[in-house]
C-alpha positions in Angstrom: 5.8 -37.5 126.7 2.9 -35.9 127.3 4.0 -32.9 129.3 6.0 -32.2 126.2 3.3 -32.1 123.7 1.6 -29.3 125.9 4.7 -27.5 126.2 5.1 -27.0 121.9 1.9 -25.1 121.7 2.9 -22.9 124.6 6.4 -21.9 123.5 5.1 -21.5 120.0 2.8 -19.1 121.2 5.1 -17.3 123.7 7.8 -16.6 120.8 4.6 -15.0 118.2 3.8 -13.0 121.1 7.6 -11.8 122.0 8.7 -11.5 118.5 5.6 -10.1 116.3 8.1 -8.3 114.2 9.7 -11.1 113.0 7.0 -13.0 112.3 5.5 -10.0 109.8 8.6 -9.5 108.2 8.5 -13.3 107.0 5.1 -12.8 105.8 6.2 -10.4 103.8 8.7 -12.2 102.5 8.4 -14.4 99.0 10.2 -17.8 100.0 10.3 -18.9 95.9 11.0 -15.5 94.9 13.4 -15.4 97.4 14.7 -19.2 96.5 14.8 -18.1 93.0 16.8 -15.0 93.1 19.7 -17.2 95.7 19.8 -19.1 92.5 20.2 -16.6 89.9 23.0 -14.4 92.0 24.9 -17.9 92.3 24.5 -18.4 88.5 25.8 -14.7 87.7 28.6 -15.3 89.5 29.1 -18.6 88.3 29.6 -16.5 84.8 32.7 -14.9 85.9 34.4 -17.7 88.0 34.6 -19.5 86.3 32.7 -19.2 82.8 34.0 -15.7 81.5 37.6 -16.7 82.7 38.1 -19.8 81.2 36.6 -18.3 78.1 38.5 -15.9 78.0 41.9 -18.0 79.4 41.5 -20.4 76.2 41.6 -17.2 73.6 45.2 -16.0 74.8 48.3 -17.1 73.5 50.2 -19.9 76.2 52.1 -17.3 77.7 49.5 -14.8 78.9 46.8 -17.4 80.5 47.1 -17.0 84.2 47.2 -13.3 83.7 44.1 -13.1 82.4 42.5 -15.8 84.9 44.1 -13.5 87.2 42.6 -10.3 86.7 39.0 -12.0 86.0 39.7 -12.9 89.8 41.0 -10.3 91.2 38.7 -8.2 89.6 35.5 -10.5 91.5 37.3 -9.3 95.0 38.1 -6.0 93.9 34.4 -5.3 92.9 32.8 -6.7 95.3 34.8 -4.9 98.4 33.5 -1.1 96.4 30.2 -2.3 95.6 30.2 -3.1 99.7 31.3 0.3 99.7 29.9 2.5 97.8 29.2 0.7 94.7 25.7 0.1 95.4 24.7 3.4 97.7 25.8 5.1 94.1 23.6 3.1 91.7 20.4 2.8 94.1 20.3 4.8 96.8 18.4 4.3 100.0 15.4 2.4 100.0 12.2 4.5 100.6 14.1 7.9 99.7 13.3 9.6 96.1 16.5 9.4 93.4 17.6 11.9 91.6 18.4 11.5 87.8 22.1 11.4 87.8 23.4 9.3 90.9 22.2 7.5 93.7 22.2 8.9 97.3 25.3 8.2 99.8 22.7 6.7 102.2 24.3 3.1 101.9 27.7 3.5 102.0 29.0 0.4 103.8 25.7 -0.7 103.6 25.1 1.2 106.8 21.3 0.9 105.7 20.8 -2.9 104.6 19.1 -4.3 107.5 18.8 -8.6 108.3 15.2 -8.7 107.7 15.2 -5.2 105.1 13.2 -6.1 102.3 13.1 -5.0 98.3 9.9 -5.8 97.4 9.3 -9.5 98.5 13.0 -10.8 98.4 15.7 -9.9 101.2 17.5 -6.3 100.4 20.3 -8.0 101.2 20.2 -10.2 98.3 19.0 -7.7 96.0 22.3 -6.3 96.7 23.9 -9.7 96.1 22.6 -9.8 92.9 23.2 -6.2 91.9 26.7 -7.2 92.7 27.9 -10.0 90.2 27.0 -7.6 87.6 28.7 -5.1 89.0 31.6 -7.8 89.2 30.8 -9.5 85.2 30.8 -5.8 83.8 34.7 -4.8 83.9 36.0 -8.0 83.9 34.3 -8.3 80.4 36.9 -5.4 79.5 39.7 -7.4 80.0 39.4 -8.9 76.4 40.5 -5.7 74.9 43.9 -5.0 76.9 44.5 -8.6 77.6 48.2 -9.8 76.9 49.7 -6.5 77.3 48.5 -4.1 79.5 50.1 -3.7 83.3 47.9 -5.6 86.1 48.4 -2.8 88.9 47.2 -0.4 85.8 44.2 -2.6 84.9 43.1 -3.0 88.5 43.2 1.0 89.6 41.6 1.5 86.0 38.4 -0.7 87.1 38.0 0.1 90.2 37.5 3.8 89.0 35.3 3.0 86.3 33.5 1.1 88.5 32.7 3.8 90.4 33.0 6.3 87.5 30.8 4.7 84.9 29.0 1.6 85.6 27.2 2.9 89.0 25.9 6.0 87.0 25.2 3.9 84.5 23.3 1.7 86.5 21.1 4.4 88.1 20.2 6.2 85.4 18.7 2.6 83.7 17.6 0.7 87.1 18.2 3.1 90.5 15.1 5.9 89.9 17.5 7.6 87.1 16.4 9.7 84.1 16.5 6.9 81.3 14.5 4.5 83.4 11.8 7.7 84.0 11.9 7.8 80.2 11.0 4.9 79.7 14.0 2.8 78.6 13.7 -1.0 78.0 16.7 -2.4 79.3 15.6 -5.5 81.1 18.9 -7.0 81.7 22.0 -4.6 80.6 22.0 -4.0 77.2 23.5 -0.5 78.2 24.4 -1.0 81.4 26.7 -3.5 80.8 27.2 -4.5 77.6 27.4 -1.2 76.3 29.3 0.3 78.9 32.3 -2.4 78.8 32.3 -2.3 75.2 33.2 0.9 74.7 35.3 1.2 77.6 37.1 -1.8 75.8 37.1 0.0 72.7 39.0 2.9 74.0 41.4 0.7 75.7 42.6 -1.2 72.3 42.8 2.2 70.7 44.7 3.7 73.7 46.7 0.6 74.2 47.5 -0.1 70.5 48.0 -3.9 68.8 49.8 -6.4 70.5 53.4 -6.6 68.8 53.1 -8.5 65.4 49.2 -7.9 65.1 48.1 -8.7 61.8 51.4 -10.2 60.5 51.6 -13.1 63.4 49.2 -15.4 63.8 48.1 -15.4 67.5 45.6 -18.3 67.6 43.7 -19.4 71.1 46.4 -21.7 73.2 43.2 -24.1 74.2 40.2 -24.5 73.1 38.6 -26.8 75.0 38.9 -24.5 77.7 36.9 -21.8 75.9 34.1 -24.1 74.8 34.0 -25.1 78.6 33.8 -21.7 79.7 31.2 -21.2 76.9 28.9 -23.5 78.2 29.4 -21.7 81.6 28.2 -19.0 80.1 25.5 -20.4 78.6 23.7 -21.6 81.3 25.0 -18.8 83.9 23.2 -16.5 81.5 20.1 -17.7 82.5 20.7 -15.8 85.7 21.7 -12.7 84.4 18.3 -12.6 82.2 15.8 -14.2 84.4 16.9 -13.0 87.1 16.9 -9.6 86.3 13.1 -10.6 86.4 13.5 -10.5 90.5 10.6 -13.1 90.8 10.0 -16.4 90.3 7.1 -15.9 87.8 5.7 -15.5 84.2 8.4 -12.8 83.2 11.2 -15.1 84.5 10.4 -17.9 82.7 9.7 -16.1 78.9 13.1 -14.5 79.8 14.9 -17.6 79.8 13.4 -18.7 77.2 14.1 -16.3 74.7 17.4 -16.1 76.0 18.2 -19.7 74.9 16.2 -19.4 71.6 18.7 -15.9 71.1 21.5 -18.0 72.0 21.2 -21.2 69.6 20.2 -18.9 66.8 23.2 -16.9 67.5 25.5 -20.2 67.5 24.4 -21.2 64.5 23.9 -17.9 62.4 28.2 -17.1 62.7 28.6 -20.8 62.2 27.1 -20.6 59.2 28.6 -17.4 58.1 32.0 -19.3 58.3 31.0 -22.1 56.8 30.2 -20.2 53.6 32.9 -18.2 53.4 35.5 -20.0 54.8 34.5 -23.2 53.8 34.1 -24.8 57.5 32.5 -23.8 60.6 34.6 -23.4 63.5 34.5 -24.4 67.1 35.6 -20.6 68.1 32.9 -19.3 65.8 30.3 -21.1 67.1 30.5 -20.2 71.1 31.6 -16.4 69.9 28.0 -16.5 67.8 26.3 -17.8 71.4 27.8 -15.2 73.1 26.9 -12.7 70.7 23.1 -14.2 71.0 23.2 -14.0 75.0 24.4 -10.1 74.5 22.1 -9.1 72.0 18.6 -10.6 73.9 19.8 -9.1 77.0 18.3 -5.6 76.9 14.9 -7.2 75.5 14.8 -10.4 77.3 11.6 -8.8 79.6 10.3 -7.5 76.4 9.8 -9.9 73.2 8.8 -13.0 72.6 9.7 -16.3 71.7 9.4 -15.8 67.5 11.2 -12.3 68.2 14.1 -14.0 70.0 14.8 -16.0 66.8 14.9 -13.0 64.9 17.3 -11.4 67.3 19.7 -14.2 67.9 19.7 -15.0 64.0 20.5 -11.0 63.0 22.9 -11.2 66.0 24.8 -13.6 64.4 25.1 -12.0 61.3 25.7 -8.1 62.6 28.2 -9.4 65.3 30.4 -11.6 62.5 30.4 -9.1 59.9 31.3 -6.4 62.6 34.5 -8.6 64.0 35.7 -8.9 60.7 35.2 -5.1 60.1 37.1 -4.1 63.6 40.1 -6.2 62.9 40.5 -6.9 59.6 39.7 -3.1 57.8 40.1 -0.8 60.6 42.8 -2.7 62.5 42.1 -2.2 65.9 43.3 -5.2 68.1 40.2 -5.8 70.5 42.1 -8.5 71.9 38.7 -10.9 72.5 36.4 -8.9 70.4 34.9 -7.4 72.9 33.1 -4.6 71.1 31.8 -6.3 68.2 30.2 -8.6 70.0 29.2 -7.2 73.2 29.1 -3.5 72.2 27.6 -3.9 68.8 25.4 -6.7 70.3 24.1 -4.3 72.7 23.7 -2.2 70.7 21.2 -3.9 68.9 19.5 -5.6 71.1 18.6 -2.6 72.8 17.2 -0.8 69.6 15.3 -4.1 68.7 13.8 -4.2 72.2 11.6 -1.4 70.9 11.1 -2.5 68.1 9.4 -5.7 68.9 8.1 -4.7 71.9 5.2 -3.9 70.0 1.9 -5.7 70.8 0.9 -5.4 67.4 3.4 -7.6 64.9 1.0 -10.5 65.2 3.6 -13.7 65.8 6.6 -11.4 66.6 4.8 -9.3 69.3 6.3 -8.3 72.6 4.9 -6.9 76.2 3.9 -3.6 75.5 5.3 0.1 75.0 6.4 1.9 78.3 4.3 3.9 79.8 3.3 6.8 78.0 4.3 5.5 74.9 2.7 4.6 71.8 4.1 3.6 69.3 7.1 1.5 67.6 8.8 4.8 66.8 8.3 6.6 70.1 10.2 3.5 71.7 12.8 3.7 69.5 13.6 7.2 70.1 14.1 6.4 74.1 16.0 3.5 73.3 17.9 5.2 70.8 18.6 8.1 73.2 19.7 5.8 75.6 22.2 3.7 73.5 23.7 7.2 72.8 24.2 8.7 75.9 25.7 5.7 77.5 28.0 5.2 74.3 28.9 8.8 75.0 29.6 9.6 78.3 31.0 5.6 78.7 33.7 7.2 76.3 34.4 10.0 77.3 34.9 9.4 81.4 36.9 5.7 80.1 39.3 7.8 78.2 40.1 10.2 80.5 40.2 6.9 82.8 42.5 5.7 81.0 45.0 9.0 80.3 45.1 9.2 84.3 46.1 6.4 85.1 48.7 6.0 82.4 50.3 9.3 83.4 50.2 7.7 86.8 51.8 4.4 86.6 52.0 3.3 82.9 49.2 1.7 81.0 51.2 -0.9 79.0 54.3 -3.4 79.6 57.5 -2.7 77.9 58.3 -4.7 74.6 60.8 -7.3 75.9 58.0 -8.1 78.6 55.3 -8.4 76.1 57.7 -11.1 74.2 58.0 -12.7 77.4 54.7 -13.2 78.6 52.2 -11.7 81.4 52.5 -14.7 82.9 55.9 -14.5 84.4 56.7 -11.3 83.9 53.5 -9.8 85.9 52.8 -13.0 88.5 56.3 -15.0 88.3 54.1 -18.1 87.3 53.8 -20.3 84.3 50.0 -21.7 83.0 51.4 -25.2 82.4 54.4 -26.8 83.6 54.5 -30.3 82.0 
């Protein structure tokens, strides 16, 4: 017994002095930061599968349920495997090498560069490219409530995997990689362009390339199940803590006022379109209630590392409002069948949020005050002006490349299914597989 206590301090020694390396690199790594971040990644992904599919699996009609479960998961496989590949390399680069402003280096394709003990900053590089990656993943599968019920699965999975590559990854490095709206100072804490913005429009240009499902506007297509939306909601809900906090890539101060403002966002939200139907339709519905949270949760996104607690009451309240008013707009005047309302809430929610972010950003609104201009920066108006800039650009050159996107790959292999197909279903058509069987 004896022996062996004299033989721990020995062994201990001999490993510190045979693997120094090892032992700094640990040192130099966070263990709650590191903790933290394990967390949030799991709770992105937890958004998608299974939160953003059952949400969007209870808004379908009967017929169409597994098809849109099954792209949500085929697209987690499929944008995983090309952020592995070059996904990542695209939007950041290689650590330690300066960025351009358009597009990351090709110095991580395959992740040839992402050592086991790599570090960015005090957390593992390895799960910094976790993390990167469920947004990658959340961001086109989002899209699939424009096209859903009608468009071709083969089409819809060569489509994302292009814009992917195409769209999001530039997107992403101009905001978060070293690009030229980051140097600008864009505050963007958590996607407001980068993926809310970007899957919006993309989703717009889908329904308008796509055109209404067959009997839009004169058949009623109400959700098959609610129960599963509102569980998928809740999903969200909490997974969204992830997505916001996270993006904080600490366990500190900044990670903590980000979740809270995105729950205040979020409750305002619910209750803002619940109250919006309950005036002018006389009662408040279940569906309106989780489509206000989700429009509260996209709307504090960009400014989640930026505002305060009174601020994110503000912004989940007007988000509410903007998003109901703007999904009555898109279906009901300009009759454009975004399947799941994907751009009024999302896209117009981004929208928002990321203007507001420098608006009350400002250190100087008393009760409503925020962290602080970027650098350089002075003023309320000089923020708005970079955010502005960057809402723009992204909106623009998110359209443009999704369109001709979109015109390829129809002239390719077709975007949509036939008529007699859509009658039938996605379901069995596309999969040979019903939703239910009882």
């Amino acid at each position: 017994m004896m022996r062996s206590v004299l033989r721990f301090p020995f062994v201990f020694f001999l490993f510190l002095f045979l693997f120094p390396a090892h032992a700094a690199m640990a040192a130099d790594t966070s263990g709650a930061n590191t903790a933290w971040m394990l967390t949030a990644t799991a709770l992105v992904l937890f958004m998608t599968l299974p939160g953003l599919s059952l949400f969007y699996g209870g808004l379908v009609r009967v017929r169409n349920v597994l098809s849109v479960l099954m792209q949500c998961f085929a697209l987690t496989a499929l944008m995983s495997l090309l952020w592995f590949v070059a996904g990542y390399s695209l939007a950041f680069g290689s650590s330690g090498v300066e960025q351009g402003p358009w597009i990351g280096d090709l110095g991580n394709l395959f992740l040839a560069g992402i050592a086991m003990d790599g570090n960015a900053g005090d957390i593992p590089e390895s799960l910094f490219v976790m993390f990167q990656m469920t947004f990658a993943v959340i961001t086109p599968a989002l899209i699939v409530g424009a096209f859903a019920e009608r468009i071709r699965f083969s089409a819809m999975l060569l489509f994302s995997a292009a814009w992917m590559l195409l769209v999001y990854a530039p997107v992403c490095h101009w905001v978060w990689g070293g690009g030229w709206l980051g140097a600008m100072g864009l505050q963007d804490f958590a996607g407001g362009t980068v993926v809310h913005i970007t899957a919006a429009v993309a989703a717009l240009v889908a329904a308008l390339m796509l055109g209404p499902r067959r009997g839009f506007g004169s058949v009623a297509m109400p959700p098959h199940n609610l129960t599963m939306t509102v569980t998928g909601a809740g999903m969200l809900w909490v997974g969204w803590f992830g997505f916001n906090a996270g993006s904080a890539v600490a366990a500190d101060n900044s990670a903590a006022m980000a979740m809270l403002v995105t729950h205040l966002s979020a409750a305002c939200g619910s209750l803002a379109w619940m109250t919006m139907e309950w005036i002018r339709h006389g009662k408040p519905s279940v569906l309106g209630i989780v489509t206000g949270m989700v429009a509260g949760l996209g709307t504090i996104t960009p400014a989640s590392g930026s505002v305060g607690p009174a601020a994110a009451v503000v912004i989940g309240l007007t988000a509410g409002v903007v998003c109901y008013y703007a999904t009555i707009t898109l279906k009901n005047r300009l009759k454009i069948d975004d399947s799941l309302d994907v751009f009024p809430v999302h896209g117009v929610g981004g929208i928002l949020g990321t203007l507001l972010a420098g608006v009350f950003c400002s250190p100087n609104l008393g009760l409503f005050s925020g962290n602080g201009f970027s650098d350089g920066i002075s003023s309320i108006g000089g923020q708005l002006a970079v955010q502005a800039t960057g809402v723009v650009a992204t909106f623009a050159y998110t359209a443009i490349v999704s369109y001709l996107l979109f015109k390829l790959v129809d002239r390719l292999i077709g975007l949509r299914v036939d008529a007699e197909q859509e009658t039938v279903g996605l379901d069995l058509v596309l999969h040979d597989e019903r939703g239910y069987d009882l």
